[in-house]
C-alpha positions in Angstrom: 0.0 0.0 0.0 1.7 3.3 -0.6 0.9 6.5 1.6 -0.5 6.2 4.8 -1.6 3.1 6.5 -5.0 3.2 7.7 -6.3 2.0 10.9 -9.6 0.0 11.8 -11.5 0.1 15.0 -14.2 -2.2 15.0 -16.4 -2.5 18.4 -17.7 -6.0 19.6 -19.6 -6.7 22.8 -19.1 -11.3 23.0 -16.5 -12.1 25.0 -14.0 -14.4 23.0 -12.7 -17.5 23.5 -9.0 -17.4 24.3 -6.6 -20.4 24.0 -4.7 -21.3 27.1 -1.5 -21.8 24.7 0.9 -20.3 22.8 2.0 -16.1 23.2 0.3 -14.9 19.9 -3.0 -15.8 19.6 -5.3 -15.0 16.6 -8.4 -12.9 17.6 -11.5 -13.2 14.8 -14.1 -10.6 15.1 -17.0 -10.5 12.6 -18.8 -7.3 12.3 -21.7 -5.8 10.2 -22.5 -7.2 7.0 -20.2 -10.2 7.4 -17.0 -8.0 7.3 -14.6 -10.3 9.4 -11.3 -8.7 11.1 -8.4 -10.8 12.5 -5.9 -9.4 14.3 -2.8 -11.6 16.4 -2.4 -10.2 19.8 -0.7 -10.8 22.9 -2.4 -13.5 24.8 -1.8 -12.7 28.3 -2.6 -8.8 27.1 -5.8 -10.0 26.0 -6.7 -12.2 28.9 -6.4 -9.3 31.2 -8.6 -7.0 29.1 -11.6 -9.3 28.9 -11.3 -9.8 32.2 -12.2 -6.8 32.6 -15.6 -7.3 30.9 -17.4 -9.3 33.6 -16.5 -6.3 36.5 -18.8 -4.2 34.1 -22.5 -3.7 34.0 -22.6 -3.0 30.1 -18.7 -3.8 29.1 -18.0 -3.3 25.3 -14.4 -4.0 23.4 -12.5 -2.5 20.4 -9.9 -3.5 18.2 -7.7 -1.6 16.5 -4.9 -1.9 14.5 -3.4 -0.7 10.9 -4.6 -2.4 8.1 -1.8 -5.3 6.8 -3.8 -6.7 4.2 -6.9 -8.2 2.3 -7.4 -11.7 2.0 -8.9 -13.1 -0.8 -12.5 -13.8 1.1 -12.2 -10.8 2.0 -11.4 -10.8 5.7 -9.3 -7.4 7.2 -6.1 -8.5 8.4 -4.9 -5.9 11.1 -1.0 -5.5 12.6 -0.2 -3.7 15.8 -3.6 -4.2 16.9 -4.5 -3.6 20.4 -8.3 -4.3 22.4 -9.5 -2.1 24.9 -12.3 -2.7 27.1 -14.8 0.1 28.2 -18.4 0.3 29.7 -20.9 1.5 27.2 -23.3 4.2 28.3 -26.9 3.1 28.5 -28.9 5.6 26.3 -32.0 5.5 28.5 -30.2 7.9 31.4 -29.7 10.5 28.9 -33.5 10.4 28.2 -34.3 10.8 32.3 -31.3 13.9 32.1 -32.9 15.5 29.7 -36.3 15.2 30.8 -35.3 16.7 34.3 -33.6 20.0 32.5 -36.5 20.7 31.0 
């Protein structure tokens, strides 16, 4: 690819499985319309972030990286990816807010 790299963030809210072997492991994520992203990542890195999902109410996870490649089917192959785990704000305590400014 010539220029600059892009990066993908794609959001997912299952918690993966993760193997019990091996440093690198090979994290699948399939998105909307089928779009499937795989990134290798750290496997004790990524043990300790979806960890972090079950000490959330609403936990939600993203994986980003820069785009290495296509494969033929079609699936976005990421390097340097990373996942980060956050909790996702619900939308109905935005309703009540705005109801009591009013």
């Amino acid at each position: 690819m010539k220029g600059k790299i892009p990066e993908i963030t794609i959001k997912f809210s299952e918690k993966p499985i993760i193997p019990e072997q091996g440093k690198k492991v090979t994290l699948e994520v399939t998105g909307e319309n089928n779009v499937v992203v795989k990134a290798e990542i750290n496997r004790k890195t990524l043990a300790k972030q979806i960890q972090k999902i079950d000490s959330l109410e609403s936990g939600v996870a993203s994986l980003s990286g820069k785009l290495s490649a296509i494969s033929t089917d079609g699936t976005l192959i990421l390097e340097a990816a990373t996942v980060q785990i956050f909790e996702s704000k619900k939308k109905e305590e935005k309703t009540e807010l705005s109801d009591d400014a009013a």
